[in-house]
N, C-alpha and C positions, 0 to 999 in steps of 0.2 A: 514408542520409538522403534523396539525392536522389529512391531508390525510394520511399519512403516518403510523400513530398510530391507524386510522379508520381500514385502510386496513388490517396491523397484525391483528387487534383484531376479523376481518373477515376470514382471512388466518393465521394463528400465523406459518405457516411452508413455508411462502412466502421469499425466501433466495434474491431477487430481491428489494424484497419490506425494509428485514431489511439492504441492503447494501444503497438501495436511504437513506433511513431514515440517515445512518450514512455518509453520503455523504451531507446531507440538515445542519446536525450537528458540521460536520467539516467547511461548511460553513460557520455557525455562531461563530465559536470560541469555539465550545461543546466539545473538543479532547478527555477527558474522554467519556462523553454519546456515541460519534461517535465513539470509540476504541470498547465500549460493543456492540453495536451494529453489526458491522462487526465483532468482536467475534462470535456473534448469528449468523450471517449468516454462518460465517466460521464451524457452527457445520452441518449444514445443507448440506453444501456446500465446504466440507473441501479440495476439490481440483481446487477451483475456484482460477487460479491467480491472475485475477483484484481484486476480495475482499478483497486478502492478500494484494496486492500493495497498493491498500487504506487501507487499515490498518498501511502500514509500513509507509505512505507518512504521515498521521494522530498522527502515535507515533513521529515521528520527528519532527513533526511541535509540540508537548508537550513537545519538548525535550528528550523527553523516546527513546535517538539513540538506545541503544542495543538491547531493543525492535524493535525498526525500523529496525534494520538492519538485528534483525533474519526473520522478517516476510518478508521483502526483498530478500533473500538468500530464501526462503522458495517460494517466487512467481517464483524468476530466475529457480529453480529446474523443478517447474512446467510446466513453459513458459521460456527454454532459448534462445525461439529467439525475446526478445519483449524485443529492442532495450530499449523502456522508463525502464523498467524493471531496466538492468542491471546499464543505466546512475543515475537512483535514488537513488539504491543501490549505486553505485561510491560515488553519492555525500553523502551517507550517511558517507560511511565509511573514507571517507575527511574529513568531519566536527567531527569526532571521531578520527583523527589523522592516522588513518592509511592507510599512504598515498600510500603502496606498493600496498595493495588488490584494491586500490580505481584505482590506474594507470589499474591495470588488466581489470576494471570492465567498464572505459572509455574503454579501446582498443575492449572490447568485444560489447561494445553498439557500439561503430566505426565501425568495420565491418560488421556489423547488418546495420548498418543504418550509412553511409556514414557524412551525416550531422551534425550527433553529435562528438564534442569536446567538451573536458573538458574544462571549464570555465578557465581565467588565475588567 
């Protein structure tokens, strides 16, 4: 972490440096500090899919689904062929009840990437 916060304060427009940092963050259980951080990078970096996917896997796991599930829909827009993508988003919009968008959002990770099914 400490490299982490070294390195911005050497680079402060490193969009790499502040998604590790909010990825070191979500690690620990930090869901807030690791939301703002991949925020920062996302200014930086605003059409980065993986940033926003961590961001939306990060708001869901604080429970902030609708948060989650815009930044989700926001990474699929980006990246719609990135199978984890779509499945994440599914399971978001599962655990928020909506279970019709969530079937669309497995079939579309399914034929992207064979392997994935929906959990029963």
């Amino acid at each position: 972490m400490v490299q982490f916060r070294a390195a911005l304060r050497l680079r402060p427009d490193d969009a790499a440096a502040r998604s590790s940092l909010g990825l070191a963050l979500a690690g620990l259980g930090r869901y807030q500090k690791a939301a703002e951080a991949y925020e920062l990078a996302l200014r930086l970096r605003p059409d980065d899919p993986e940033i926003r996917y961590n961001l939306g896997v990060t708001l869901a796991c604080a429970g902030r689904l609708p948060e989650a599930i815009a930044a989700l829909w926001q990474a699929a827009r980006i990246d719609p062929g990135s199978a984890k993508i779509h499945y994440t988003l599914a399971m978001a919009l599962r655990a928020s009840g909506r279970t019709q968008a969530a079937r669309r959002e497995f079939d579309r990770a399914a034929r992207i990437d064979p392997a994935l099914r929906p959990p029963p």
